[in-house]
Predicted model as a PDB file, atoms N, CA, C, CB and O in Angstrom, pLDDT in the B-factor column:
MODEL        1                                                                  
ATOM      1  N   UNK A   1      95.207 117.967 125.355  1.00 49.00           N  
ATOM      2  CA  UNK A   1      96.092 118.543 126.339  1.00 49.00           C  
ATOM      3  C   UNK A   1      97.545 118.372 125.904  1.00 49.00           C  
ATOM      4  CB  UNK A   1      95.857 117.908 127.708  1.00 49.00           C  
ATOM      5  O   UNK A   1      98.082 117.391 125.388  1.00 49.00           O  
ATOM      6  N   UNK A   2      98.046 119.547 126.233  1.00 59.00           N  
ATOM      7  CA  UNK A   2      99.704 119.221 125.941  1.00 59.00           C  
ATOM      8  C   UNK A   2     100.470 119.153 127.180  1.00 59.00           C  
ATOM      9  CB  UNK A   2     100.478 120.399 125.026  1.00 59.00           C  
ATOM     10  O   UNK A   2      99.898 119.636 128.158  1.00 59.00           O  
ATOM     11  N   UNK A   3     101.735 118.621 127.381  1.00 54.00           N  
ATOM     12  CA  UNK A   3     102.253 118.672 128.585  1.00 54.00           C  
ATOM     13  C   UNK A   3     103.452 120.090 128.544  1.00 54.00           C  
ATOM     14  CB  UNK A   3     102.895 117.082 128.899  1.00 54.00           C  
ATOM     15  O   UNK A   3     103.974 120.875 127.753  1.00 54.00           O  
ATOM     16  N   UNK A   4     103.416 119.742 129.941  1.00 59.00           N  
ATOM     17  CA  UNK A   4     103.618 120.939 130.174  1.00 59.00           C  
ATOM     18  C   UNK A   4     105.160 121.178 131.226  1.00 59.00           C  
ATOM     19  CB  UNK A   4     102.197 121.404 130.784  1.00 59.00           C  
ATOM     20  O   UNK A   4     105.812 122.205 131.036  1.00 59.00           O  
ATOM     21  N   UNK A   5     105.577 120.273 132.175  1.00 62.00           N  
ATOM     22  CA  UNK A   5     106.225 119.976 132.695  1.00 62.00           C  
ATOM     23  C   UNK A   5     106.395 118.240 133.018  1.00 62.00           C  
ATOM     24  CB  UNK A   5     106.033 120.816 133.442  1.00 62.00           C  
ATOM     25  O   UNK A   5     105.447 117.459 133.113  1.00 62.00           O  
ATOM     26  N   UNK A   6     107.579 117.955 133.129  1.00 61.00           N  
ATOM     27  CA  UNK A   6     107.931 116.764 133.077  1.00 61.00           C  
ATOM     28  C   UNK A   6     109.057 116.545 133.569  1.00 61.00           C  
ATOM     29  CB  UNK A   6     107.870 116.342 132.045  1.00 61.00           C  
ATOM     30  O   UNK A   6     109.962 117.257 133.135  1.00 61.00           O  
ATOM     31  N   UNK A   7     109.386 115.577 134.557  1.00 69.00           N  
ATOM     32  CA  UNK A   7     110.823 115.248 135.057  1.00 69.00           C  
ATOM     33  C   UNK A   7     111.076 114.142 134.242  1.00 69.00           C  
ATOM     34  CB  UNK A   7     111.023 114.904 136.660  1.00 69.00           C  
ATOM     35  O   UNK A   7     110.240 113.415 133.706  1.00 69.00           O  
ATOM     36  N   UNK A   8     112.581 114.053 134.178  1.00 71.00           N  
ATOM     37  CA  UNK A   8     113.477 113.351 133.253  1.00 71.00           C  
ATOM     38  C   UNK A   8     114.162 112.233 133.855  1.00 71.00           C  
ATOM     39  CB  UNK A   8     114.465 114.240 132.706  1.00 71.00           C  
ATOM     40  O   UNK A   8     114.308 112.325 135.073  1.00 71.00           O  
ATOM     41  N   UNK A   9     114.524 111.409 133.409  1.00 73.00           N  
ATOM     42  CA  UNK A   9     115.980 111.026 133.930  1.00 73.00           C  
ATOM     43  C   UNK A   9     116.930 111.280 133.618  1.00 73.00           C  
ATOM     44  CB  UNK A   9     116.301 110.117 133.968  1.00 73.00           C  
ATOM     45  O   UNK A   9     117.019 112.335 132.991  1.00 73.00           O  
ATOM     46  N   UNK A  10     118.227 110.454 133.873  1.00 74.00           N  
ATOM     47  CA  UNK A  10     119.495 111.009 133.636  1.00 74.00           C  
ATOM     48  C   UNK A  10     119.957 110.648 131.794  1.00 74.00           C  
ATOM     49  CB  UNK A  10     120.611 110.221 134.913  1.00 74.00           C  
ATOM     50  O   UNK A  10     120.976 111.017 131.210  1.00 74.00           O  
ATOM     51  N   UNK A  11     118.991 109.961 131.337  1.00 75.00           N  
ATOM     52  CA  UNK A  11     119.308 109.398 130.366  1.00 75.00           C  
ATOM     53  C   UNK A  11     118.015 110.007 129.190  1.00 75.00           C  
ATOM     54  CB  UNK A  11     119.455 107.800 130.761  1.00 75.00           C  
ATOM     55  O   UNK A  11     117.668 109.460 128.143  1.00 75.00           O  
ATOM     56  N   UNK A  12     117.483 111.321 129.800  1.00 70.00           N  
ATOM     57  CA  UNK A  12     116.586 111.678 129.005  1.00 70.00           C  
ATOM     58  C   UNK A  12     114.861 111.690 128.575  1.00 70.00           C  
ATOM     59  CB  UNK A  12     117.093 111.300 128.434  1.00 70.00           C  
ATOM     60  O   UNK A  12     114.071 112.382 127.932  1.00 70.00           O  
ATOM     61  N   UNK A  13     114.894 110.019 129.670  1.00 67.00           N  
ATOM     62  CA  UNK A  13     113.425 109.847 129.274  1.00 67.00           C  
ATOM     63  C   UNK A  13     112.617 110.116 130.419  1.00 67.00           C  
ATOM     64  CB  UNK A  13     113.081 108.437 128.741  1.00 67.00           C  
ATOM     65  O   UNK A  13     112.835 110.116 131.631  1.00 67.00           O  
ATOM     66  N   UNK A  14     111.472 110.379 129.590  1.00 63.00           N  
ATOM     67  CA  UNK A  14     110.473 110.635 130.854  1.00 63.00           C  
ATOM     68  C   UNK A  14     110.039 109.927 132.155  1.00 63.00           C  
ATOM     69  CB  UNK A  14     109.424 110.724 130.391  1.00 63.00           C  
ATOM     70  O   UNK A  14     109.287 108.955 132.081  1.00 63.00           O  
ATOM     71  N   UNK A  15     110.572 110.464 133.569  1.00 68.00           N  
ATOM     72  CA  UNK A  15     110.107 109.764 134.227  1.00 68.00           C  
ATOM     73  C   UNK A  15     108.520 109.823 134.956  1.00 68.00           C  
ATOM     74  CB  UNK A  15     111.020 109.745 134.869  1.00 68.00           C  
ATOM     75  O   UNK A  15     108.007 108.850 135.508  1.00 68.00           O  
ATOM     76  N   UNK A  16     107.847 111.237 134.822  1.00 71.00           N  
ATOM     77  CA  UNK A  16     106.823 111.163 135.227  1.00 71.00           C  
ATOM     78  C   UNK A  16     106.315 112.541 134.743  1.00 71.00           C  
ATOM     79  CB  UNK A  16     106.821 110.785 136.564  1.00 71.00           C  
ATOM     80  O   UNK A  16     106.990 113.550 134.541  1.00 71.00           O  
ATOM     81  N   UNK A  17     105.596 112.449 134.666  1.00 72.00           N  
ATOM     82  CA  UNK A  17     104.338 113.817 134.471  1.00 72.00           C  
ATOM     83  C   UNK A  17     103.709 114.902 135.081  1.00 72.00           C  
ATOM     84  CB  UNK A  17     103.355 113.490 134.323  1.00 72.00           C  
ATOM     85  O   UNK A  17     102.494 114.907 135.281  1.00 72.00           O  
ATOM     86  N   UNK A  18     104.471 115.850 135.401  1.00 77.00           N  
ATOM     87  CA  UNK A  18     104.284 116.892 136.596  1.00 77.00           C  
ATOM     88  C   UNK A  18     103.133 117.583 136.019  1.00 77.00           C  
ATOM     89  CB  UNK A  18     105.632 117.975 136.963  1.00 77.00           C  
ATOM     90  O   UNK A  18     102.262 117.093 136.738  1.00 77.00           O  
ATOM     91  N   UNK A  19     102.547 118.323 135.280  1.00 81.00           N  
ATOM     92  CA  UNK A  19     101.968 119.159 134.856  1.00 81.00           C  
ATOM     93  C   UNK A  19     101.240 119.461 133.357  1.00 81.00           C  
ATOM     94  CB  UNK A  19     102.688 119.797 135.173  1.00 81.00           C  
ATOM     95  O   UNK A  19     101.934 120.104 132.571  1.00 81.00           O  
ATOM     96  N   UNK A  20      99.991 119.075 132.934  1.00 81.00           N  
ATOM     97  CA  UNK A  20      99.253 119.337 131.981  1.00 81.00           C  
ATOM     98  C   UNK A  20      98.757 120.246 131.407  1.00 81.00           C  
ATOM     99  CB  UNK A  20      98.683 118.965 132.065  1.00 81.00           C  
ATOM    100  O   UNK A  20      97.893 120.565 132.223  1.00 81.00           O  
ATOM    101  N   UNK A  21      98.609 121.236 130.208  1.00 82.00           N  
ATOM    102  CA  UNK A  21      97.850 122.700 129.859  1.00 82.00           C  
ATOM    103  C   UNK A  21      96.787 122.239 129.416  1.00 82.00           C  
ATOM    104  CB  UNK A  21      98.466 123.760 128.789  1.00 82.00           C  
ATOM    105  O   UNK A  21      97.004 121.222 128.757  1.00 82.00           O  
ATOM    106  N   UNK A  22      95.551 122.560 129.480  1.00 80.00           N  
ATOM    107  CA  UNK A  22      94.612 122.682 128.460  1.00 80.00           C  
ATOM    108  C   UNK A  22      94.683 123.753 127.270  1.00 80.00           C  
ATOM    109  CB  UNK A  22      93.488 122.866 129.115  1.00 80.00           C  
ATOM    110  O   UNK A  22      94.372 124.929 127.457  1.00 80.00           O  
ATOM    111  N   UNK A  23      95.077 123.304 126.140  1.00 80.00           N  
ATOM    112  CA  UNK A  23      95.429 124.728 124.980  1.00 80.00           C  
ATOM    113  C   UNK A  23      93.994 125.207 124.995  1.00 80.00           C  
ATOM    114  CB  UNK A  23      96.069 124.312 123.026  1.00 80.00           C  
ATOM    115  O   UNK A  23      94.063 126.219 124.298  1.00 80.00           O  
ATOM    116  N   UNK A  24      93.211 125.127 125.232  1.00 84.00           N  
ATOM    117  CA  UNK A  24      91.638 125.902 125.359  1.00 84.00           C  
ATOM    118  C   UNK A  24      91.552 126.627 125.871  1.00 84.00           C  
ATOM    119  CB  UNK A  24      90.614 125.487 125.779  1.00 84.00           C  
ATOM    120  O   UNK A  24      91.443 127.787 125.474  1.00 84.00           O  
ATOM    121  N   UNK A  25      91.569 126.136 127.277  1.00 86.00           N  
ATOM    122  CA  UNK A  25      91.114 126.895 128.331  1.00 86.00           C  
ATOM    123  C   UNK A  25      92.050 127.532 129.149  1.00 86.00           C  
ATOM    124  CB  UNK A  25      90.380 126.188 129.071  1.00 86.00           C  
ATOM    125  O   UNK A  25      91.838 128.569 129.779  1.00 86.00           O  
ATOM    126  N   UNK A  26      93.361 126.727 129.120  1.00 84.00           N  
ATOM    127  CA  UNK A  26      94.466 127.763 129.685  1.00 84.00           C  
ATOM    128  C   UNK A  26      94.903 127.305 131.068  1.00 84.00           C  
ATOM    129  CB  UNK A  26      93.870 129.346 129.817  1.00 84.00           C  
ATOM    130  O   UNK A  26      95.794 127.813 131.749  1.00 84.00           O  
ATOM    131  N   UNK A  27      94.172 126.314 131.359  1.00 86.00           N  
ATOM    132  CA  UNK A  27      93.818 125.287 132.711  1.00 86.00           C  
ATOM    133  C   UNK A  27      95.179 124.661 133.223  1.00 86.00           C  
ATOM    134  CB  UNK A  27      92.694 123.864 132.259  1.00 86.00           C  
ATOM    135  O   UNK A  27      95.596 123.754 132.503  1.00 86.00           O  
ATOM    136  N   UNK A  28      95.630 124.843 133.868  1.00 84.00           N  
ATOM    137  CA  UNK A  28      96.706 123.971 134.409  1.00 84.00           C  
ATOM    138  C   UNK A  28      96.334 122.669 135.291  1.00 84.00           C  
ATOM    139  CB  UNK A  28      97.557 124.850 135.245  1.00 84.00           C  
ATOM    140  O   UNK A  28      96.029 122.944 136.452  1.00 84.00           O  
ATOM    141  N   UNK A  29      96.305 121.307 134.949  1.00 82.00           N  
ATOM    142  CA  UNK A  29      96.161 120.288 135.342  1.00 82.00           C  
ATOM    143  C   UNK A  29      97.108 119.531 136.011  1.00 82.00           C  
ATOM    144  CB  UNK A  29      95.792 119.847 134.577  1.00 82.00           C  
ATOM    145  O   UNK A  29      98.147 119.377 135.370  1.00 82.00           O  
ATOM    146  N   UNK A  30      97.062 118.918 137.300  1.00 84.00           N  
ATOM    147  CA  UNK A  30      98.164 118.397 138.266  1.00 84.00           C  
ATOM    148  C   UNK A  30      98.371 116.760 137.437  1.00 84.00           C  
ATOM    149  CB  UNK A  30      97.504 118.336 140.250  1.00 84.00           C  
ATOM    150  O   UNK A  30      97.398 116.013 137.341  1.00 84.00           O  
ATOM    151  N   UNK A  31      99.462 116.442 136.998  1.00 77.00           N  
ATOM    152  CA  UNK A  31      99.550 115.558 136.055  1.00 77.00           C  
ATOM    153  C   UNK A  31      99.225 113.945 136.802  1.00 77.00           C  
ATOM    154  CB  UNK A  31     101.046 115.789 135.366  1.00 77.00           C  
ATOM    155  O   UNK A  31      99.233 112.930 136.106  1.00 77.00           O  
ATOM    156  N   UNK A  32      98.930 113.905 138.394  1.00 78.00           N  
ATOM    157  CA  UNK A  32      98.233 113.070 139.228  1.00 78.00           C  
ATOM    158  C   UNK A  32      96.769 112.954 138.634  1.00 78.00           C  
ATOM    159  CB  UNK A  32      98.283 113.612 140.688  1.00 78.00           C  
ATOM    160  O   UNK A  32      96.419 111.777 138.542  1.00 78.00           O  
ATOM    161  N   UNK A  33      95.991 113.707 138.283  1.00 79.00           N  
ATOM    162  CA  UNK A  33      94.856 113.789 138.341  1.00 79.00           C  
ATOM    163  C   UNK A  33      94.384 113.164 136.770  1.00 79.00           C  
ATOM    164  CB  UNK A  33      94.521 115.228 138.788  1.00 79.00           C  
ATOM    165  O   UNK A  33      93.235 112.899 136.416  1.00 79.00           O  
ATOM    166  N   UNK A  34      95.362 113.057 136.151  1.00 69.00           N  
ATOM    167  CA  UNK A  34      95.377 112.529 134.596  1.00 69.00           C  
ATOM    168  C   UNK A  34      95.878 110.999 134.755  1.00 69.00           C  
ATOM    169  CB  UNK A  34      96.549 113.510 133.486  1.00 69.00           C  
ATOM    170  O   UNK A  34      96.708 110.629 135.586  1.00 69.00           O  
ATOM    171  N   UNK A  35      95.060 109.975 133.572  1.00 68.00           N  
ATOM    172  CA  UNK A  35      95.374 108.909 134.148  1.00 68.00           C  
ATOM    173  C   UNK A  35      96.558 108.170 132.681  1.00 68.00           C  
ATOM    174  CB  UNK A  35      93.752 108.037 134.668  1.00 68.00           C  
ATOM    175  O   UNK A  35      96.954 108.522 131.569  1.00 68.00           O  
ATOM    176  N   UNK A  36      96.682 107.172 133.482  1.00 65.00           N  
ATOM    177  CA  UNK A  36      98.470 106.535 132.717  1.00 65.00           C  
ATOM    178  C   UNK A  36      97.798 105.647 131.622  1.00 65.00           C  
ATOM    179  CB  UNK A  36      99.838 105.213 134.049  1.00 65.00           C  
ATOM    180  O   UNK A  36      96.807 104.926 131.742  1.00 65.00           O  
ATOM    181  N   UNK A  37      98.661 105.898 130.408  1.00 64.00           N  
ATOM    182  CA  UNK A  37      98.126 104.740 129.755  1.00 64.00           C  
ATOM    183  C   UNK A  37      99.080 103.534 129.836  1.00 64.00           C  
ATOM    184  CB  UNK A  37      97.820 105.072 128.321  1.00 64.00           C  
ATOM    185  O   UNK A  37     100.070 103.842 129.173  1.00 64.00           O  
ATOM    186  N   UNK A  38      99.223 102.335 130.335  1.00 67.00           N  
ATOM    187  CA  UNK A  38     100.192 101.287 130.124  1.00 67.00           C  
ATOM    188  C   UNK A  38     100.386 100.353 129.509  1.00 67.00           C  
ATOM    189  CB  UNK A  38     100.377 100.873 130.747  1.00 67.00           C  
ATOM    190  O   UNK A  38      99.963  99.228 129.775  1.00 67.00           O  
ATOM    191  N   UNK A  39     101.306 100.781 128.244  1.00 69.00           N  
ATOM    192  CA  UNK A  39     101.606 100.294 127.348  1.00 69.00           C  
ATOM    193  C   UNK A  39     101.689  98.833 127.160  1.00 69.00           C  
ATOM    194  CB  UNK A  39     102.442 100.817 127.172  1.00 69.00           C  
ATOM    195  O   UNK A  39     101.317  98.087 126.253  1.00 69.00           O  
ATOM    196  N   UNK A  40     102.520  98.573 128.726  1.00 73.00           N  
ATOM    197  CA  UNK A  40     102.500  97.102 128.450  1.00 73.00           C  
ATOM    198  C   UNK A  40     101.335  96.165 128.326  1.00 73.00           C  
ATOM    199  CB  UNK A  40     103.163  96.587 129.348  1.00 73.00           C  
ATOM    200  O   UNK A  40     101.252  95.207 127.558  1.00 73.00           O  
ATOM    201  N   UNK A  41     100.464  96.577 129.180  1.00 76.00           N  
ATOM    202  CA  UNK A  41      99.357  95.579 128.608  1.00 76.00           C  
ATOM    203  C   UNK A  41      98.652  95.939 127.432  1.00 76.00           C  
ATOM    204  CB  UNK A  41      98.306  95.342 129.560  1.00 76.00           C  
ATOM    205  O   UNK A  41      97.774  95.142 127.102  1.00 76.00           O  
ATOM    206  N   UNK A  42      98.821  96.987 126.681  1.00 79.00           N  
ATOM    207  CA  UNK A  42      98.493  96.874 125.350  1.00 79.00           C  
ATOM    208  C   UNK A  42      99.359  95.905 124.551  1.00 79.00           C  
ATOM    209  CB  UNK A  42      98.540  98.159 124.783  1.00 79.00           C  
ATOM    210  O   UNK A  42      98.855  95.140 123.729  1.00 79.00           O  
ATOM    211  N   UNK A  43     100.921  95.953 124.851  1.00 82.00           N  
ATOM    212  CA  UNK A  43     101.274  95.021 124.273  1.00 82.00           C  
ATOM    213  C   UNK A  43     101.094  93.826 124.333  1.00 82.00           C  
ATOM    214  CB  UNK A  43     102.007  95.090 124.255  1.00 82.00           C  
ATOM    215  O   UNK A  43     101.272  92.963 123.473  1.00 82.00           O  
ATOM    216  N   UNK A  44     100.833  93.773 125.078  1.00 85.00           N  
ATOM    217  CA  UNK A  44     100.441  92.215 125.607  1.00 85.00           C  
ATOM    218  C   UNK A  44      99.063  91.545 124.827  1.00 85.00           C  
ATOM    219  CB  UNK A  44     100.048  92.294 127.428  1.00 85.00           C  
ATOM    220  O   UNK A  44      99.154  90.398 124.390  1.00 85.00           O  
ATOM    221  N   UNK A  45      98.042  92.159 124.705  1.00 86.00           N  
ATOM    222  CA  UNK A  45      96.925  92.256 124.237  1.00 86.00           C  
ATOM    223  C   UNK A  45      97.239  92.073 122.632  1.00 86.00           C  
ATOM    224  CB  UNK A  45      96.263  93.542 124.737  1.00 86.00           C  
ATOM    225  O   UNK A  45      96.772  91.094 122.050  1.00 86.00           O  
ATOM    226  N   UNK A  46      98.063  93.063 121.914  1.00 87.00           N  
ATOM    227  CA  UNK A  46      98.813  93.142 120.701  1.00 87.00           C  
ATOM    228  C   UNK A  46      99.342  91.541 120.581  1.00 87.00           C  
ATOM    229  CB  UNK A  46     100.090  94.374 120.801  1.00 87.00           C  
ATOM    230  O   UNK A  46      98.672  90.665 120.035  1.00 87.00           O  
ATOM    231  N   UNK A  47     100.421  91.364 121.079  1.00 88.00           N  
ATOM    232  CA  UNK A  47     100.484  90.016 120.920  1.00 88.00           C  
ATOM    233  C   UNK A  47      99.777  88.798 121.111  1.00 88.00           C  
ATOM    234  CB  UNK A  47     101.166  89.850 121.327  1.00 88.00           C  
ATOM    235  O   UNK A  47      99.920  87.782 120.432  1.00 88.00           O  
ATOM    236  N   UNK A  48      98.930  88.971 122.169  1.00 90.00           N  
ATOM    237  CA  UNK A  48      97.924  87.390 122.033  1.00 90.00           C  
ATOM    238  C   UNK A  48      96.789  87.620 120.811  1.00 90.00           C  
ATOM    239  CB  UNK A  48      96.822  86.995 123.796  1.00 90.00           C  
ATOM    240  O   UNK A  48      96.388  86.700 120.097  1.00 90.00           O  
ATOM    241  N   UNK A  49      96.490  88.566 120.739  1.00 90.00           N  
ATOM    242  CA  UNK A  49      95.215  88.514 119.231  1.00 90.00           C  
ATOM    243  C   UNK A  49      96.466  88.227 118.169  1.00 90.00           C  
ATOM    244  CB  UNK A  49      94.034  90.529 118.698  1.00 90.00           C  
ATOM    245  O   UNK A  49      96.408  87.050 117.813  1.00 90.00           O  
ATOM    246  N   UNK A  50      97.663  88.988 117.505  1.00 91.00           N  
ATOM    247  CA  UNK A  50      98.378  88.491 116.040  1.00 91.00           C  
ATOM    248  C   UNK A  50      98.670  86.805 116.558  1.00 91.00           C  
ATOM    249  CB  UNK A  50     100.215  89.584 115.547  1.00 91.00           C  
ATOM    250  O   UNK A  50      98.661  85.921 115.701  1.00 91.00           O  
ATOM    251  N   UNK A  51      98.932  86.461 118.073  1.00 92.00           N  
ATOM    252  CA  UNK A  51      99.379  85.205 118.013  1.00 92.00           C  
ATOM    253  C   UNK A  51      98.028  84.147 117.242  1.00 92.00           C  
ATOM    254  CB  UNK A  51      99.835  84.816 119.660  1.00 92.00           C  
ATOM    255  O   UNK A  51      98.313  83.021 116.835  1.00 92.00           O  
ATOM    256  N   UNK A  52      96.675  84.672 117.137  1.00 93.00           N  
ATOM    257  CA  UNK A  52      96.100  83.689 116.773  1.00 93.00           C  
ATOM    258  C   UNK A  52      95.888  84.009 115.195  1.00 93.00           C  
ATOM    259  CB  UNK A  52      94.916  83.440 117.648  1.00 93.00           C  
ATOM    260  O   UNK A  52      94.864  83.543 114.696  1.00 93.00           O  
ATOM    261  N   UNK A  53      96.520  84.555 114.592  1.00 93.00           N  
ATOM    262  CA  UNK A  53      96.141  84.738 112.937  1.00 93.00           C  
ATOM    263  C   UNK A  53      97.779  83.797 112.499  1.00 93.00           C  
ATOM    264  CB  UNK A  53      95.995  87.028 112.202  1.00 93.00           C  
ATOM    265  O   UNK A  53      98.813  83.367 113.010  1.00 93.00           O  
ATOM    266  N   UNK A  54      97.041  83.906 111.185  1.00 93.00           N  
ATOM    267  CA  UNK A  54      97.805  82.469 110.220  1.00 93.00           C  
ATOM    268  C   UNK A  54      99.271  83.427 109.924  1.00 93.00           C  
ATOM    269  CB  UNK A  54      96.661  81.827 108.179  1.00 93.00           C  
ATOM    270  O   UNK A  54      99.274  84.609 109.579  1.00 93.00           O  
ATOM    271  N   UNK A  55     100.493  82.550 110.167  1.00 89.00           N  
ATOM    272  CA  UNK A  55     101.788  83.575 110.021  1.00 89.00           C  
ATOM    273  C   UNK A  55     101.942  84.552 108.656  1.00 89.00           C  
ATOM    274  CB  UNK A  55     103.173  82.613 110.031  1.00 89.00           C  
ATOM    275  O   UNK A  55     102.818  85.400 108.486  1.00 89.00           O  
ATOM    276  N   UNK A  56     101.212  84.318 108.036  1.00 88.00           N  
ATOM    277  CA  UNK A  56     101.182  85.262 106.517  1.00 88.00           C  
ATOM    278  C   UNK A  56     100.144  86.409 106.735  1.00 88.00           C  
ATOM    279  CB  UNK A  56     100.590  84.256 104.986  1.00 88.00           C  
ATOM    280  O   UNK A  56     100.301  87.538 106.269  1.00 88.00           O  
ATOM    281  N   UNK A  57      99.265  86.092 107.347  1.00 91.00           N  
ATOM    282  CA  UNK A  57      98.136  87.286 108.093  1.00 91.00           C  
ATOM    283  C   UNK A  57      98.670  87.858 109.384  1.00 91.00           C  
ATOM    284  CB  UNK A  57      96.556  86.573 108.567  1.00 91.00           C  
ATOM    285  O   UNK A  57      97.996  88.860 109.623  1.00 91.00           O  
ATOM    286  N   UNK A  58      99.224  87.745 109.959  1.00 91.00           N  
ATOM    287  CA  UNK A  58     100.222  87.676 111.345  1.00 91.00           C  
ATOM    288  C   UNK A  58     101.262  89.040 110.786  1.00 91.00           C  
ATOM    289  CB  UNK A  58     101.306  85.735 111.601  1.00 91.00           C  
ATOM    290  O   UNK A  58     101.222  90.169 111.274  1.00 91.00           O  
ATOM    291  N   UNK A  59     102.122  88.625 109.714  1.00 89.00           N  
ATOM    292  CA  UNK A  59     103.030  89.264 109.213  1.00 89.00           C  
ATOM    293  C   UNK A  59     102.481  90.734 108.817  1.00 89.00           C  
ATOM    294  CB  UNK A  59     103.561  88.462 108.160  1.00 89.00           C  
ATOM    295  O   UNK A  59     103.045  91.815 108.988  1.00 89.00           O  
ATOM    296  N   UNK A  60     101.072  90.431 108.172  1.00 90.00           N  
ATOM    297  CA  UNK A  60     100.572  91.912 107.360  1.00 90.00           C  
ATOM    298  C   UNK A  60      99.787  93.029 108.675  1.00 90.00           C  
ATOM    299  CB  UNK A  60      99.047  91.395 105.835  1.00 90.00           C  
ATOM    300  O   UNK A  60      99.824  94.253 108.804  1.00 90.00           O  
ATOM    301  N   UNK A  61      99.116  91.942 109.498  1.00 89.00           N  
ATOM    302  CA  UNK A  61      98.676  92.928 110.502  1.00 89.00           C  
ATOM    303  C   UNK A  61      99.648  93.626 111.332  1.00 89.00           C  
ATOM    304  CB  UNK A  61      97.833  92.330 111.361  1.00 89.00           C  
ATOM    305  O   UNK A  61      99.346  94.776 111.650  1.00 89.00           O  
ATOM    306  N   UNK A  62     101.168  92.980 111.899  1.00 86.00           N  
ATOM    307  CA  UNK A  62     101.924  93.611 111.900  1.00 86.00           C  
ATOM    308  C   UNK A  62     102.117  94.970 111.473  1.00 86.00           C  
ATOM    309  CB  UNK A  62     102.408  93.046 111.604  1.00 86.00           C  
ATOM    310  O   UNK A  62     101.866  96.053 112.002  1.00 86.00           O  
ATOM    311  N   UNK A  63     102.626  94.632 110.381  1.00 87.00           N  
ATOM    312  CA  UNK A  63     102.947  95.835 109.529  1.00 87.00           C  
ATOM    313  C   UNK A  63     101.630  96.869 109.822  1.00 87.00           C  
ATOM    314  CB  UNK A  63     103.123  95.359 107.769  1.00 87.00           C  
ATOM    315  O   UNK A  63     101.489  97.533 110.850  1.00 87.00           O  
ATOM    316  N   UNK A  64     101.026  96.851 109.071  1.00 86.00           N  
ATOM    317  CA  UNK A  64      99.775  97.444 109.491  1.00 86.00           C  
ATOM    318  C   UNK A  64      99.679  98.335 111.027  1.00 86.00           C  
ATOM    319  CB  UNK A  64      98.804  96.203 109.515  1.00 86.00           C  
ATOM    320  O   UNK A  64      99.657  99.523 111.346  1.00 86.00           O  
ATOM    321  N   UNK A  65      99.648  97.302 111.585  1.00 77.00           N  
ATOM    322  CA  UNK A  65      99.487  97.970 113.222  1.00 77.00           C  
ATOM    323  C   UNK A  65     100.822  98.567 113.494  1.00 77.00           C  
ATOM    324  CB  UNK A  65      99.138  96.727 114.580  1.00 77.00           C  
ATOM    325  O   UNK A  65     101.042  99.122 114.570  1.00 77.00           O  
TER     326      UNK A  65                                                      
ENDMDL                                                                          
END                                                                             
C-alpha cells in the first residue's frame, strides 16, 4: 500500500495518516483501519538484545542492523 493522504505539522513531519491506496486494486483505505507500527518499542527491544552481546559484537551488529 502506498499512502495517500497525510496531515503534517508545522515543521513538516507526519502527524497522522489520513488515507491509504491499494496500487492493485485501486481501494481506498481509511488510514484508522491500518495499524501503527511503534517504533519505540522496537527500539527498545533493539537495545536490550545488543545490550547483551560482547562490546566488539555489540559494535558490528550495530552497524549491521
Amino acid at each position: 500500500m502506498d499512502i495517500l493522504t497525510v496531515k503534517r505539522t508545522k515543521a513538516g513531519q507526519i502527524k497522522r495518516i489520513v488515507e491509504y491506496v491499494n496500487v492493485e486494486t485501486g481501494e481506498i483505505i481509511p488510514g484508522s483501519t491500518v495499524p501503527v507500527l511503534s517504533l519505540g518499542v522496537k527500539l527498545e527491544q533493539r537495545s536490550r538484545i545488543l545490550g547483551k552481546l560482547r562490546p566488539e559484537v555489540r559494535q558490528f551488529a550495530a552497524f549491521v542492523l
